[in-house]
RONUBA-798935 format. One record per residue (C-alpha): residue in one letter; residue number from 0; z, x negated, y negated. Coordinates in pm, 1 decimal. Example, Ala and Ser with C-alpha at 12.3 -4.5 7.8 and 13.67 -1.06 7.14 Angstrom:
<pts>
resn = A, resi = 0, c3 = 780.0, c1 = -1230.0, c2 = 450.0
resn = S, resi = 1, c3 = 714.0, c1 = -1367.0, c2 = 106.0
</pts>
This chain:
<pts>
resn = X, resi = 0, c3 = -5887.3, c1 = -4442.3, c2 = 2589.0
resn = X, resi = 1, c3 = -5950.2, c1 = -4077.4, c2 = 2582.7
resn = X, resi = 2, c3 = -5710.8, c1 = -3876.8, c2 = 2568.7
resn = X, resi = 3, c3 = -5662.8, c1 = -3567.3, c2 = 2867.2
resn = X, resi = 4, c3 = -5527.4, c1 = -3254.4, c2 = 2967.4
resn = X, resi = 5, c3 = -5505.8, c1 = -3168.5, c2 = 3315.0
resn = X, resi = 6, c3 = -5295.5, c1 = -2874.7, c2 = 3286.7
resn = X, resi = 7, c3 = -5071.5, c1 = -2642.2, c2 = 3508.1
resn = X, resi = 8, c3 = -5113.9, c1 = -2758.1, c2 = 3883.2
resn = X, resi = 9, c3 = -5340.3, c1 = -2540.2, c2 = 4071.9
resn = X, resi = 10, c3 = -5178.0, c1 = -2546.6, c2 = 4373.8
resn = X, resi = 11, c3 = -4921.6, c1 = -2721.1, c2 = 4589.1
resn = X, resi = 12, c3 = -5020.8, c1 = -3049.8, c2 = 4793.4
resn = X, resi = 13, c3 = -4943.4, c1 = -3143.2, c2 = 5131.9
resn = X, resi = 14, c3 = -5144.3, c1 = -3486.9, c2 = 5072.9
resn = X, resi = 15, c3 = -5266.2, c1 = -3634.9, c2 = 4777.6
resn = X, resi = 16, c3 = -5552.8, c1 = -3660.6, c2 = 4854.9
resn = X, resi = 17, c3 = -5624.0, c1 = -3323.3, c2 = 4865.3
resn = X, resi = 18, c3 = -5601.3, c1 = -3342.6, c2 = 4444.4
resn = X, resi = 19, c3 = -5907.5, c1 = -3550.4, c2 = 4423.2
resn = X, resi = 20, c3 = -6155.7, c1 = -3211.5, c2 = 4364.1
resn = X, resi = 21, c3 = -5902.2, c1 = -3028.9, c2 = 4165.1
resn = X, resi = 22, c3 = -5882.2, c1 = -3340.2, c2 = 3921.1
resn = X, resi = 23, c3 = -6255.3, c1 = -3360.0, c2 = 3940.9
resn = X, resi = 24, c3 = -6327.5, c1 = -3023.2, c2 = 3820.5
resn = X, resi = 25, c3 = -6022.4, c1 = -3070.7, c2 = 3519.0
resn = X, resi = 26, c3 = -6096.5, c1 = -3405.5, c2 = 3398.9
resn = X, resi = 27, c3 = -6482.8, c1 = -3463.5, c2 = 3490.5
resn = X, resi = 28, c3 = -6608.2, c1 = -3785.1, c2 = 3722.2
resn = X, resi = 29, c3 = -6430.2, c1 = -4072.8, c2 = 3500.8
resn = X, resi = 30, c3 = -6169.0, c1 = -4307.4, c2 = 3557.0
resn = X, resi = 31, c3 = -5873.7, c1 = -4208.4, c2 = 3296.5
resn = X, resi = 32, c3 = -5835.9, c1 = -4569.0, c2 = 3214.6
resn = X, resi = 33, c3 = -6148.4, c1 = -4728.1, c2 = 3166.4
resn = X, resi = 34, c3 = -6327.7, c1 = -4417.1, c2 = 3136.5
resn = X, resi = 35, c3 = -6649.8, c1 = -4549.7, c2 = 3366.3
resn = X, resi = 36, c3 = -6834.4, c1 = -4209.5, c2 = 3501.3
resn = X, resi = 37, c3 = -6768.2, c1 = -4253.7, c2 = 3935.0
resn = X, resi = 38, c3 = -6960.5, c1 = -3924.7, c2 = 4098.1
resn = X, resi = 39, c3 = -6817.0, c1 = -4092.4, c2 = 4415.2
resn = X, resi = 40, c3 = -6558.1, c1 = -4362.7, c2 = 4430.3
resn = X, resi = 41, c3 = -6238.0, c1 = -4187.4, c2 = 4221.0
resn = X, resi = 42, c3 = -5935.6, c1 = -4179.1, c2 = 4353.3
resn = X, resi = 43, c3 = -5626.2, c1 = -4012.7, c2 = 4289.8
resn = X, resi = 44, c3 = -5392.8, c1 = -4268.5, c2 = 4108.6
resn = X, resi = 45, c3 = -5030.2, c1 = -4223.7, c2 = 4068.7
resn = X, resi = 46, c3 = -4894.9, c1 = -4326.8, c2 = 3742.0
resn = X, resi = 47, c3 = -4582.7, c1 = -4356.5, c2 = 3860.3
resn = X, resi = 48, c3 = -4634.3, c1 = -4556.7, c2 = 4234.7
resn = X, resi = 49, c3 = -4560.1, c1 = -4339.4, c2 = 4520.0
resn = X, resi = 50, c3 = -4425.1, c1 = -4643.4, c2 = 4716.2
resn = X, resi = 51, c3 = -4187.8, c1 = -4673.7, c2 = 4465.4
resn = X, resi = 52, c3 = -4080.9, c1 = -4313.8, c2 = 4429.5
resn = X, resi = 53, c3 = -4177.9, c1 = -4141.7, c2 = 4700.9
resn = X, resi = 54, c3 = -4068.8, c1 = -3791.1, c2 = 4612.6
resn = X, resi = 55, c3 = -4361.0, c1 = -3815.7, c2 = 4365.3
resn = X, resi = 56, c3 = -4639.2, c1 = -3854.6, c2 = 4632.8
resn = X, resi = 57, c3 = -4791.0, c1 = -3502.7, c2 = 4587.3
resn = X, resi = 58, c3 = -4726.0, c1 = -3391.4, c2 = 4216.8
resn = X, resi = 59, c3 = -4969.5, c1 = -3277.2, c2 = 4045.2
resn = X, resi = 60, c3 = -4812.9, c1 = -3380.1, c2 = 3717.8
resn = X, resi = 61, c3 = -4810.3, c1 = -3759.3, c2 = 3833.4
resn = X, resi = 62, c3 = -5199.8, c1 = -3767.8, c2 = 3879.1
resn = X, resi = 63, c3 = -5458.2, c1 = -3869.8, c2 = 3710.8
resn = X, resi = 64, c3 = -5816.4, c1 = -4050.1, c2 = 3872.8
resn = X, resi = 65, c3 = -5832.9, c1 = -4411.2, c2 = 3900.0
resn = X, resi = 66, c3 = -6161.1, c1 = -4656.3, c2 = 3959.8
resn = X, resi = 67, c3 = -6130.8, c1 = -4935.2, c2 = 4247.3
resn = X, resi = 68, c3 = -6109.9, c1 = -5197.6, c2 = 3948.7
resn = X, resi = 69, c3 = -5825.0, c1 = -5018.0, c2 = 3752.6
resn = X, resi = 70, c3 = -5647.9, c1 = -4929.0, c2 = 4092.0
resn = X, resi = 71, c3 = -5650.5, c1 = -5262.4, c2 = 4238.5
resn = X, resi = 72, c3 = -5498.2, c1 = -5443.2, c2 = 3917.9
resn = X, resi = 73, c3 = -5225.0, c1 = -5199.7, c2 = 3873.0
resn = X, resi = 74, c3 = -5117.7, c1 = -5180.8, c2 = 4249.5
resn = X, resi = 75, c3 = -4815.1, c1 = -5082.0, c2 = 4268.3
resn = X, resi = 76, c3 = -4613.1, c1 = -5253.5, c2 = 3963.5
resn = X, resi = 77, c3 = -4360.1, c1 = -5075.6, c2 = 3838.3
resn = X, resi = 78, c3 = -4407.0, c1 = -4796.4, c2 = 3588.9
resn = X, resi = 79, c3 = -4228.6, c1 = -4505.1, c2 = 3408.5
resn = X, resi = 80, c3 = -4309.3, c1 = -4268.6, c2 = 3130.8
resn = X, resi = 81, c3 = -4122.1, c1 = -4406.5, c2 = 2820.0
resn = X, resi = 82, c3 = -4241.9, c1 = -4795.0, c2 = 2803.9
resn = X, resi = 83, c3 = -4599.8, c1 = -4716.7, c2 = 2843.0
resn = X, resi = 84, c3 = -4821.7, c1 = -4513.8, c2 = 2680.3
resn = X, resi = 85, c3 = -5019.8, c1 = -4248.2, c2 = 2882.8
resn = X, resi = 86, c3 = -5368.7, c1 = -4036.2, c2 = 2806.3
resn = X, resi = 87, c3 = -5231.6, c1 = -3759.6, c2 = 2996.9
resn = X, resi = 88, c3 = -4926.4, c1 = -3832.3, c2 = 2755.4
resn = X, resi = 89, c3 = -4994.5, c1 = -3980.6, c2 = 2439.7
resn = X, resi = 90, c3 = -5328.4, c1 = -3992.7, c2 = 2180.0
resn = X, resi = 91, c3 = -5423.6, c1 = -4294.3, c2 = 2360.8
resn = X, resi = 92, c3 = -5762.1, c1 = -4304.6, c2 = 2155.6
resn = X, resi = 93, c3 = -5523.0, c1 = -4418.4, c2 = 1882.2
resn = X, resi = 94, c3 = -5396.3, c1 = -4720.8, c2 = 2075.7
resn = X, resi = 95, c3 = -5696.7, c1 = -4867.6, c2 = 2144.6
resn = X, resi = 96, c3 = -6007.1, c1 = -5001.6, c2 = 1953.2
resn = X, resi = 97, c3 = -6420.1, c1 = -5061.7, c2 = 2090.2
resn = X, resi = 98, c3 = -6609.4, c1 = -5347.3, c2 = 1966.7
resn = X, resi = 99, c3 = -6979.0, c1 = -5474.8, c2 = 2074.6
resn = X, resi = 100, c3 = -6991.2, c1 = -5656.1, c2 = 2373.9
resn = X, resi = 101, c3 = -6735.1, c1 = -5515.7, c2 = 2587.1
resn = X, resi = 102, c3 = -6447.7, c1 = -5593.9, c2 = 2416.9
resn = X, resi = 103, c3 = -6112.3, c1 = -5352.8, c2 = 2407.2
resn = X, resi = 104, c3 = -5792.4, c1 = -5442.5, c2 = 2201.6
resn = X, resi = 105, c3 = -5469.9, c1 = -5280.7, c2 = 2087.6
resn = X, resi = 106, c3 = -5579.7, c1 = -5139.8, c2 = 1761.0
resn = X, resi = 107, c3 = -5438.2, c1 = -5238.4, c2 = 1446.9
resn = X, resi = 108, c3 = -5192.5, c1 = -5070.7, c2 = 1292.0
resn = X, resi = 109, c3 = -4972.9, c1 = -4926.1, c2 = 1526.3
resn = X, resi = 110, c3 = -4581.4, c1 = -4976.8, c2 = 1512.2
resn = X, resi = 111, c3 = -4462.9, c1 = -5259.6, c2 = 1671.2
resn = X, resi = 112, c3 = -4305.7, c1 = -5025.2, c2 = 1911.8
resn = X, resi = 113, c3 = -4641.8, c1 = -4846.4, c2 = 2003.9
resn = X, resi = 114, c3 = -4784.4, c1 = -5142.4, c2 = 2009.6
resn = X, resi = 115, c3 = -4597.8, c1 = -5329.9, c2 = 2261.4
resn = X, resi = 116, c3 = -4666.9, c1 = -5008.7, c2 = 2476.1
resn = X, resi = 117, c3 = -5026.8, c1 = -5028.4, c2 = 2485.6
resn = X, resi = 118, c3 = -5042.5, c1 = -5354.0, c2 = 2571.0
resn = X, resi = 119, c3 = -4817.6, c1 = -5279.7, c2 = 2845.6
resn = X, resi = 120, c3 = -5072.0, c1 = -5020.3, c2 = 2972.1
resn = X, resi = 121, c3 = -5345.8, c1 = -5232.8, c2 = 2871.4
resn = X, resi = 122, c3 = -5231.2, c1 = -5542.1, c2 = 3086.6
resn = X, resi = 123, c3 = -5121.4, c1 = -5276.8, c2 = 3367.0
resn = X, resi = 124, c3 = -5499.4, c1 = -5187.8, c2 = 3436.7
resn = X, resi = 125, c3 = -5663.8, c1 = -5507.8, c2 = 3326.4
resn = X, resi = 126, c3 = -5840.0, c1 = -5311.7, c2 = 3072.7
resn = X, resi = 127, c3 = -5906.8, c1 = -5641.4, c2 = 2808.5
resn = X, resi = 128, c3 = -6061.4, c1 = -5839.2, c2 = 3120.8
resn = X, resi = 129, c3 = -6385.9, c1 = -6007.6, c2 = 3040.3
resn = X, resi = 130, c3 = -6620.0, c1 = -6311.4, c2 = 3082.7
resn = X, resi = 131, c3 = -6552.6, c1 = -6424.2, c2 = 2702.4
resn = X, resi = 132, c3 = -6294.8, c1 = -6716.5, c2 = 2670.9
resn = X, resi = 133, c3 = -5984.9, c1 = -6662.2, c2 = 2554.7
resn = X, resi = 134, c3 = -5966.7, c1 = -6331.0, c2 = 2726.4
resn = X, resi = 135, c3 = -5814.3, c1 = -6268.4, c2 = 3070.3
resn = X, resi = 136, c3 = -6056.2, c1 = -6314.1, c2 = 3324.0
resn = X, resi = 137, c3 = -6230.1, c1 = -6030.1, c2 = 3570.3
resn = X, resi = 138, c3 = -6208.8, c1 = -6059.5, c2 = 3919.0
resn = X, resi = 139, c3 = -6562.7, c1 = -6154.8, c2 = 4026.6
resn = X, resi = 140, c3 = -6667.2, c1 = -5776.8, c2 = 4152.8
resn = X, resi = 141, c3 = -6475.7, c1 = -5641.5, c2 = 3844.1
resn = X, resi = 142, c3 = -6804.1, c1 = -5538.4, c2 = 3573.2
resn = X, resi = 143, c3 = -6622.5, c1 = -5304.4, c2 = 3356.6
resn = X, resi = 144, c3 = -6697.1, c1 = -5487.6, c2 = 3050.9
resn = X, resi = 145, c3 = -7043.9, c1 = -5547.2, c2 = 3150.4
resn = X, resi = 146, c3 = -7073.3, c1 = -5177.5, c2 = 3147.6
resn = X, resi = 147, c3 = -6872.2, c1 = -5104.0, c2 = 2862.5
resn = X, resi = 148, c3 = -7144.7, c1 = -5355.2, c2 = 2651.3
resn = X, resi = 149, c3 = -7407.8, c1 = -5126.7, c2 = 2816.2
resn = X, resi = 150, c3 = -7260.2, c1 = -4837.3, c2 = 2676.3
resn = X, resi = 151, c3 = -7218.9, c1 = -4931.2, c2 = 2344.3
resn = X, resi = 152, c3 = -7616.3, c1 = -5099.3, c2 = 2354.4
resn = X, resi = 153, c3 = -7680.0, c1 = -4755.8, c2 = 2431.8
resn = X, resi = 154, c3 = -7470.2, c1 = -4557.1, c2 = 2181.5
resn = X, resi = 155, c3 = -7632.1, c1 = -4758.9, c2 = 1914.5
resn = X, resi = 156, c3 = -7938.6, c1 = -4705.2, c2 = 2005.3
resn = X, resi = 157, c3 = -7904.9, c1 = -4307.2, c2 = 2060.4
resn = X, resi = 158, c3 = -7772.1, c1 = -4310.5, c2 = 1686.8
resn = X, resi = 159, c3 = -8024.5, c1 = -4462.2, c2 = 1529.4
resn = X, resi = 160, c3 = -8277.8, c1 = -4267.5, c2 = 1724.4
resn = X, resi = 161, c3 = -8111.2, c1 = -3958.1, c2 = 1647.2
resn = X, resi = 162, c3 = -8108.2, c1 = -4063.5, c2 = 1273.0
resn = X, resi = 163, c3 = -8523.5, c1 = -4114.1, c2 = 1311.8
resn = X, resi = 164, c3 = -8500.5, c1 = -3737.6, c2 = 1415.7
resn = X, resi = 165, c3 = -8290.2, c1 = -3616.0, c2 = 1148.0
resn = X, resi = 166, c3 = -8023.1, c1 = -3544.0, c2 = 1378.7
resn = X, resi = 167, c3 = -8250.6, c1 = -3269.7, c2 = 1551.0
resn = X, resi = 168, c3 = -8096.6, c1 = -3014.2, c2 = 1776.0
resn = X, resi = 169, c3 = -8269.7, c1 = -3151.2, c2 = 2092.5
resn = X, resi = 170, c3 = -8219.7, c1 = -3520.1, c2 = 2011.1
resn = X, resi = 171, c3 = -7824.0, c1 = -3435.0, c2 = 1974.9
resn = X, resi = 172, c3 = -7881.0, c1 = -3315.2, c2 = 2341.5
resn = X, resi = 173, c3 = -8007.4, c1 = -3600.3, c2 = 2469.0
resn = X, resi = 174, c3 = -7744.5, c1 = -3815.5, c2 = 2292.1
resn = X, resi = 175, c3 = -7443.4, c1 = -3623.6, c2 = 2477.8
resn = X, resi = 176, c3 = -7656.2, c1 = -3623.9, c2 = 2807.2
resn = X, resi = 177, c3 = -7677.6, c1 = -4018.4, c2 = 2765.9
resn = X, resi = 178, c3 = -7293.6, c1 = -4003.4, c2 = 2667.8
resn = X, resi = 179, c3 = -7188.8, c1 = -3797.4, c2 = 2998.7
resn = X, resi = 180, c3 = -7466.6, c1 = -4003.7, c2 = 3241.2
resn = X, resi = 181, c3 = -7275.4, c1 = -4344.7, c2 = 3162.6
resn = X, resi = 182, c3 = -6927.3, c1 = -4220.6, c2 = 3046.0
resn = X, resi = 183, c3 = -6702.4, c1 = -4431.1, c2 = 2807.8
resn = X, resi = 184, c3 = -6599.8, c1 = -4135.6, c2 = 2548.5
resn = X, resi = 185, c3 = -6386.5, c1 = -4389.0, c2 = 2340.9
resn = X, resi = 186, c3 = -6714.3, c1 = -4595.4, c2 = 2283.9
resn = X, resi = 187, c3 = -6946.9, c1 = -4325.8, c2 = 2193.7
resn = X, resi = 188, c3 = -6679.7, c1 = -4146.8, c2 = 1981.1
resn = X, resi = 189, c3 = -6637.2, c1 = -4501.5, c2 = 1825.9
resn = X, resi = 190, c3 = -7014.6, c1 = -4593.4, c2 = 1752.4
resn = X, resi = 191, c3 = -7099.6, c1 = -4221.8, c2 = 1630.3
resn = X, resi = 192, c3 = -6722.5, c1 = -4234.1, c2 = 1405.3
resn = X, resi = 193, c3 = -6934.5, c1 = -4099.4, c2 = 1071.6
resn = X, resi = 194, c3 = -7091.8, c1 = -3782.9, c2 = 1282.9
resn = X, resi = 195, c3 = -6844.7, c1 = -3547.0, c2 = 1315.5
resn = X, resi = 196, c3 = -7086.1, c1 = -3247.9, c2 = 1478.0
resn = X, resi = 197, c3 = -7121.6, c1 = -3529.4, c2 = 1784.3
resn = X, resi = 198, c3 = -6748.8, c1 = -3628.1, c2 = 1762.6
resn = X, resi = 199, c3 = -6721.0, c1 = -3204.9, c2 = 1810.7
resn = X, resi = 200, c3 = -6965.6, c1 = -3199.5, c2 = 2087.8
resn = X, resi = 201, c3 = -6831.5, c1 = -3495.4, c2 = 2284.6
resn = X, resi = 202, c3 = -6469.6, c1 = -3334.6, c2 = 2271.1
resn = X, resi = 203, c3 = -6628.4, c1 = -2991.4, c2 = 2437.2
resn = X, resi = 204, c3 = -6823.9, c1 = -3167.7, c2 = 2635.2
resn = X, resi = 205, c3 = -6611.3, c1 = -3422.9, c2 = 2827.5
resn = X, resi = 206, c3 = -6388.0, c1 = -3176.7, c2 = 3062.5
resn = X, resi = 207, c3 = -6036.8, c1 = -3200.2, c2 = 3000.4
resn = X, resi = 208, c3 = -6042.1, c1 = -3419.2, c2 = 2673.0
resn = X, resi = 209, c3 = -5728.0, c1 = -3275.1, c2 = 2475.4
resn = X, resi = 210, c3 = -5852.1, c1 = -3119.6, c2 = 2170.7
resn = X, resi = 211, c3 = -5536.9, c1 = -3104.9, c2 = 2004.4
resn = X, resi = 212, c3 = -5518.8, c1 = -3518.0, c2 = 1949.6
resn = X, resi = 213, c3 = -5857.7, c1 = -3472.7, c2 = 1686.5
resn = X, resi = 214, c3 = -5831.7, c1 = -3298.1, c2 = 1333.4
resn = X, resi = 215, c3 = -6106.7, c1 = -3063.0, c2 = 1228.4
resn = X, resi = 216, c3 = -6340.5, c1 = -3382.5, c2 = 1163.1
resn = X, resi = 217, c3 = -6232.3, c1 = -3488.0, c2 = 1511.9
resn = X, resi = 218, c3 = -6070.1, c1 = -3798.4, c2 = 1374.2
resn = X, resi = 219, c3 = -5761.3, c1 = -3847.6, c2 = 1634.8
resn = X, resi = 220, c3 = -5428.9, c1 = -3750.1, c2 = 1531.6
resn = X, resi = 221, c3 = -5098.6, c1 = -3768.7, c2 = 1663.2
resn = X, resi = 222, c3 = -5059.9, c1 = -3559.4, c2 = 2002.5
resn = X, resi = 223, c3 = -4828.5, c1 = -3281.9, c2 = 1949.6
resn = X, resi = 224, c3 = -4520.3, c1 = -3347.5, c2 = 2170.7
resn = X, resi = 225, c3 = -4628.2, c1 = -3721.0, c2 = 2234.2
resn = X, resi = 226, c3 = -4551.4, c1 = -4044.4, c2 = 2093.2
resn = X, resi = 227, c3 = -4894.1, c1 = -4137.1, c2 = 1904.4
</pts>
């Protein structure tokens, strides 16, 4: 899950609503959960549920964007900031690992503190939901690991291309064009792990992906200030 910084609020809020652009133009067009690309169907989510605490209806520091999928699973269960983990938070793109076919999982090797809170932000959004048995299973409208196979088809496919090129300027282009046009950073960060000049580029180029949770190889590292 990647990791984001949407820094100091750019205004005050008389509706929530009103957020929905500002967030836009810090953290790009992509859900900050399952990290699907949405030109037109985000919406602000409260991490913390504003029917729950209303006083936290219209801060900016309680926002992040939310797909219908991720949205409608989470609802309005309870939440706080210290027994999940958060990407606004937290290096979330060390508490999760990308497989072929769709698949997301806690990743291995985590405390069994950190641990237990990514699975606890994991089951909050329904992030592990697919078709497979033995997983939980999607709602019948709910293709997010149909599209998170798609994305890795086509991350494997852009690398091997690129290697055919010998990782030509304009090929590495196209790759991080293909990267923004169906979103899923963790994926293509995943699948392109051994390339650190597209690990680089994918940082820069997905607004509001905090820098400071990658070391100069842009391997993630523990966040300054958070918990992973």
């Amino acid at each position: 899950m990647r990791p984001v910084t949407r820094g100091l609020a750019p205004r005050t809020y008389r509706k929530y609503g009103d957020a929905i652009g500002d967030l836009e133009e810090r953290l790009g067009i992509y859900c900050s959960y399952c990290e699907r690309r949405l030109p037109a169907s985000l919406a602000v989510e409260h991490v913390v549920p504003k029917s729950l605490v209303p006083e936290l209806e219209t801060t900016w520091d309680n926002f992040l964007l939310g797909c219908t999928n991720c949205n409608s699973v989470k609802l309005n269960q309870p939440t706080n900031k210290r027994d999940f983990l958060w990407p606004d938070v937290d290096n979330t793109m060390r508490a999760y690992s990308y497989s072929p076919g769709g698949f997301v999982d806690v990743a291995d090797g985590l405390t069994t503190t950190m641990s237990r809170k990514a699975k606890k932000l994991m089951d909050l959004v329904g992030l592990d939901r697919h078709e497979a048995e033995g997983r939980p299973a999607p709602a019948p409208r709910d293709k997010r690991w149909q599209q998170r196979k798609d994305a890795w088809d086509a991350a494997v496919l852009a690398k091997a291309r690129l290697a055919e090129l010998n990782n030509a300027p304009a090929a590495m282009d196209l790759v991080l064009i293909a990267a923004e046009g169906f979103g899923f950073f963790s994926i293509w960060m995943t699948v392109f792990a051994d390339h650190p000049a597209i690990k680089r580029a994918l940082v820069q180029r997905f607004k509001g992906t905090a820098d400071d949770c990658f070391d100069p190889n842009f391997d993630p590292v523990a966040r300054p200030r958070g918990r992973l």
